[in-house]
C-alpha positions in Angstrom: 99.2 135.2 112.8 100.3 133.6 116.3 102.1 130.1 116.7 100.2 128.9 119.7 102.5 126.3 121.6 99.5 124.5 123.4 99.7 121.3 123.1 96.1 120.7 124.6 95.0 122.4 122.7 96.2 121.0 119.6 95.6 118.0 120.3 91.9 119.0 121.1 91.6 120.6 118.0 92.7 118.1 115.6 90.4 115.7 117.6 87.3 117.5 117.2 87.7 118.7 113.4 88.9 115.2 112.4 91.8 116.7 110.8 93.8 113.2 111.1 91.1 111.8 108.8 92.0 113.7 105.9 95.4 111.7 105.0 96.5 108.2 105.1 99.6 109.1 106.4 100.7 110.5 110.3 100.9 114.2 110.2 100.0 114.9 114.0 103.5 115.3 114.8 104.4 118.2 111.9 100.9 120.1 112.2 101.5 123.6 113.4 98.9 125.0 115.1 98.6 129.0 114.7 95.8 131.7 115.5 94.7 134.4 113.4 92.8 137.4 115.4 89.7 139.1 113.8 90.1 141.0 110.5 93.9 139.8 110.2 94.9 137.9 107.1 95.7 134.2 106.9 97.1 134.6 103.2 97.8 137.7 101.9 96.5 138.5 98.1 99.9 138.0 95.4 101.8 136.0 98.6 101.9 132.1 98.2 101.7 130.6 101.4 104.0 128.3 103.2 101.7 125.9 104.7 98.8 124.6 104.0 96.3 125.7 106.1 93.3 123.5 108.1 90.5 125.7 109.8 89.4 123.9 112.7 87.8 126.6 114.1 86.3 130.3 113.6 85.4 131.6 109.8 87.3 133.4 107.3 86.7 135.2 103.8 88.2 135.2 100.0 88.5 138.2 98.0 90.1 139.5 95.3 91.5 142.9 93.9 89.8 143.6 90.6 92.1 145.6 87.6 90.5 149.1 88.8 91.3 148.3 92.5 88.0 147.6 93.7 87.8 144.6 95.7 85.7 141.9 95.3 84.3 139.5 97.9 84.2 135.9 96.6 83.4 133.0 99.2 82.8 132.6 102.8 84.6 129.9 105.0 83.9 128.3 108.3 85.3 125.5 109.8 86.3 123.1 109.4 88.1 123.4 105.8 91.2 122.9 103.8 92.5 126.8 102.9 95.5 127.2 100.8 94.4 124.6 98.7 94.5 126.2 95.3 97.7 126.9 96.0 98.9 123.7 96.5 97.6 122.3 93.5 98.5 124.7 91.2 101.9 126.8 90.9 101.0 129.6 88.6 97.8 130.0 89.9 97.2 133.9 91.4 97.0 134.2 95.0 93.6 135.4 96.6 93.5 137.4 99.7 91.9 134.9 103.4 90.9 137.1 105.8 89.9 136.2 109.3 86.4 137.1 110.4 86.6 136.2 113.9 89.7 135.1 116.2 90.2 131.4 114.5 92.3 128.9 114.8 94.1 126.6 112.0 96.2 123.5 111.7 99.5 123.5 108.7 101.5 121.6 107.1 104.7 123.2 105.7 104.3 122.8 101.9 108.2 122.6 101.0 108.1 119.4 103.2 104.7 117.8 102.5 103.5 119.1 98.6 104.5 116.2 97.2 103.6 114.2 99.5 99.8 115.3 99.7 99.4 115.2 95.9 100.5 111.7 95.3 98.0 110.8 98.8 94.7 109.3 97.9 93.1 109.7 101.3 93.9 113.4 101.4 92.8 114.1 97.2 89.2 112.6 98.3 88.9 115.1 101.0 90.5 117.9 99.4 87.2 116.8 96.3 85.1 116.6 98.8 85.7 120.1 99.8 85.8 121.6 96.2 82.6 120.1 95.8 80.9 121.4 98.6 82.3 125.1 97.6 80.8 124.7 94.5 77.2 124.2 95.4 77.4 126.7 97.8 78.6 129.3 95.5 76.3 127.8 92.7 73.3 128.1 95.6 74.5 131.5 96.1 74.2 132.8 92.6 70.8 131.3 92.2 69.4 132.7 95.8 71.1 136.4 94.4 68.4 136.1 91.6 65.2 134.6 93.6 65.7 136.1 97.0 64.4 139.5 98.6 67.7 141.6 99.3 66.7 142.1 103.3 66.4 137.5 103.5 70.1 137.8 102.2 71.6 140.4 103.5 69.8 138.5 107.1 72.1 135.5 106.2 75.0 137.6 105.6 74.9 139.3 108.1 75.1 135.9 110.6 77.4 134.7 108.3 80.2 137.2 109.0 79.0 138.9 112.5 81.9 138.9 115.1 80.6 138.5 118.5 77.1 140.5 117.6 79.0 143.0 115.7 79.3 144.3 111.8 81.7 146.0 110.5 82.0 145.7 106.9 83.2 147.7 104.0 79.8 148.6 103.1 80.7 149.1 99.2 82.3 145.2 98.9 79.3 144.2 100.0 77.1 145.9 97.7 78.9 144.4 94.9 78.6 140.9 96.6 75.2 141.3 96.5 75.0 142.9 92.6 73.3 145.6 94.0 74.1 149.7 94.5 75.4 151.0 97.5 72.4 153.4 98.3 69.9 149.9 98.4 71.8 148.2 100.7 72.2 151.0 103.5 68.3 151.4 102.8 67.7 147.7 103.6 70.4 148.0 106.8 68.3 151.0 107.9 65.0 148.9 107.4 66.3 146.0 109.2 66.9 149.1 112.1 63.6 150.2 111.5 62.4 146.7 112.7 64.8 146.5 115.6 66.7 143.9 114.7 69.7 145.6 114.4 71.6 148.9 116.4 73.3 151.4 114.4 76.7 152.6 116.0 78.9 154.3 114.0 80.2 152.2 110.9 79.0 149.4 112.7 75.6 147.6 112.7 75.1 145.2 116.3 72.7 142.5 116.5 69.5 142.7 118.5 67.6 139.9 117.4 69.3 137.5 116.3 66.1 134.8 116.0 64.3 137.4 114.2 67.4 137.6 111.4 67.5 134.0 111.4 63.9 133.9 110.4 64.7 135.7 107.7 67.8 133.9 106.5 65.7 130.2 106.6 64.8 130.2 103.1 68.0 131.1 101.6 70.5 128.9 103.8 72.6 126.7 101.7 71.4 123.0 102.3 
């Protein structure tokens, strides 16, 4: 994670994600503006963060590790969105893993400063509902479209969902388990999705071919 010292830039940022609208109070003059490069972590799993954290732009993921060290993926973010929180509400609550996607960038507010502050601020509780609210439809929409949906229509939304500039690489395992399904099914369904030429294998990593093709696919189960 990077402290970018651009004004410009933050400026242009909290501009276009409307950060400022999520309080009542003035917090352009505190926000820290930081970025957080592909695949690095913007919280790490058992740390509690110092800030709380605004993506205003790129896309990140929660996970968790599970008592017999698998890990589990749980949610998908993009911007923009409150991350951190969970944290900030609650003290004793455990601390899940954010990782980056893509290179993104995010606006925070130290918590020692501001917690109390935030949590007795109206403007701010309606946004941070807001966003809970949202998260749960979409993961309520998610387990429904996991019992309904072809595998190869999901995975085609997934897959747009966490590419990085055209390119996946994913551990392969995580994601079988995201989907309930065994490992073996879901490299068959990466291989048909080759097949169609849609996708190039290269190594561990899939890269997109046709992208309007995959987003064909993914129309039916794209959370409304």
């Amino acid at each position: 994670m990077k402290r970018v010292r651009d004004e410009s830039l933050r400026q242009e940022l909290m501009e276009s994600s409307a950060y400022l609208d999520q309080f009542s109070f003035d917090v352009g003059s505190d926000a820290e503006l930081f970025m957080v490069p592909a695949g690095e972590y913007i919280i790490k799993e058992g740390v509690r963060p110092e800030y709380l954290f605004y993506l205003c732009r790129g896309r990140a993921r929660l996970f968790m590790t599970l008592s017999n060290g698998d890990v589990a993926l749980i949610d998908f973010f993009s911007a923009p969105c409150f991350i951190g929180e969970m944290e900030l509400i609650s003290d004793d609550r455990e601390v899940r893993a954010v990782q980056a996607i893509e290179d993104s960038y995010l606006l925070a507010l130290p918590l020692r400063r501001y917690r109390d502050r935030l949590l007795n601020d109206a403007c701010f509780l309606r946004s941070l509902c807001r966003l809970l609210g949202v998260k749960n439809y979409r993961n309520t929409v998610t387990f429904i479209r996991n019992q309904t949906f072809p595998l190869i229509n999901r995975l085609a939304a997934f897959i747009l969902m966490t590419e990085d500039q055209g390119v996946i690489r994913k551990e392969y395992a995580q994601v079988a388990e995201y989907f309930g399904v065994s490992y073996r099914h879901l490299l068959y369904v990466f291989a048909e999705l080759v097949e169609r030429g849609y996708l190039r294998k290269e190594k561990k990593s899939y890269v997109i071919l046709d992208r309007a093709a995959l987003e064909e696919l993914s129309r039916d189960v794209e959370v409304r």
